[in-house]
N, C-alpha and C positions, 0 to 999 in steps of 0.2 A: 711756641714749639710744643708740638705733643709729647706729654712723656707717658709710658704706658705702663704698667701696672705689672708684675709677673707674675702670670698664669691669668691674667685678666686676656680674653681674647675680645668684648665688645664691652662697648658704652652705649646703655639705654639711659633717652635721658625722658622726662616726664614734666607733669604739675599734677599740683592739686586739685583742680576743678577739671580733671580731662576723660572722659567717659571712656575714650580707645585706649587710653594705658592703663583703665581698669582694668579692660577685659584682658590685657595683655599683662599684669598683676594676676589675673584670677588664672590664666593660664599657664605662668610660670609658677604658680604654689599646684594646680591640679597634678602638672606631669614635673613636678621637683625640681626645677630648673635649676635653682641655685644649688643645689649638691653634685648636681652635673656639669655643669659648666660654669666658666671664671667669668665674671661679667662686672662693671661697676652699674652701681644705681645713680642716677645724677635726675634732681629735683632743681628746677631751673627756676621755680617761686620761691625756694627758700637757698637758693647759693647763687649769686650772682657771676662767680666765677664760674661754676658749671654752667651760665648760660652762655658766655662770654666761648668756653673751648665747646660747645654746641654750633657756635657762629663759625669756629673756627673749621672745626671738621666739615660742618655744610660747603664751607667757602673750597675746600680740599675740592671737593666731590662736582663744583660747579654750581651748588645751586645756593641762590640768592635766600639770606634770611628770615627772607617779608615774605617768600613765597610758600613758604610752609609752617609746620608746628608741631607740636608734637604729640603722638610718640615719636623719638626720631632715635634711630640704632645706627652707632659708627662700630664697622666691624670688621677687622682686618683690611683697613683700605677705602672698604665701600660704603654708603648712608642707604639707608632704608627707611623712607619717611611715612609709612603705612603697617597696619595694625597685620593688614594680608603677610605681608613679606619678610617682618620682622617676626612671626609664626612660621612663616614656612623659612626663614633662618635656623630657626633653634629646632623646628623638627627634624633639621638636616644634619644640623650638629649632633641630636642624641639617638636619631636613627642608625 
């Protein structure tokens, strides 16, 4: 079961060798993201359990595991498995 965090409104989840959640990293320190909005950070090579409610929220959403990777953003409901969408997420939120 998900439990959610208060005032956390998404979960990005990442790894360490992942070039799109750099740039998606460099983009939330350019325009200050985390002083903006609640968000958890989940690193899915170093916490097995954030990979684990990663599978979970995909499975929410419809889509299969194996068929993606990350970056992946659960946010209010919905997944955003792309670096495009999960940008134009948060520019919506601090717009």
């Amino acid at each position: 079961m998900r439990i959610k965090k208060y005032n956390q409104i998404a979960s990005i989840y990442s790894s360490d060798n992942c070039s799109n959640c750099a740039k998606i990293e460099k983009y939330f320190m350019e325009n200050d993201i985390k002083n903006k909005i609640g968000y958890d950070e989940k690193n899915i090579d170093k916490n097995e359990a954030d990979f684990e409610q990663m599978a979970e929220d995909a499975a929410y959403c419809d889509i299969n595991i194996e068929s993606f990777d990350v970056p992946f953003l659960w946010a209010q409901g919905k997944c955003y498995t792309n670096e495009k969408d999960i940008i134009n997420f948060f520019n919506q939120k601090i717009n």
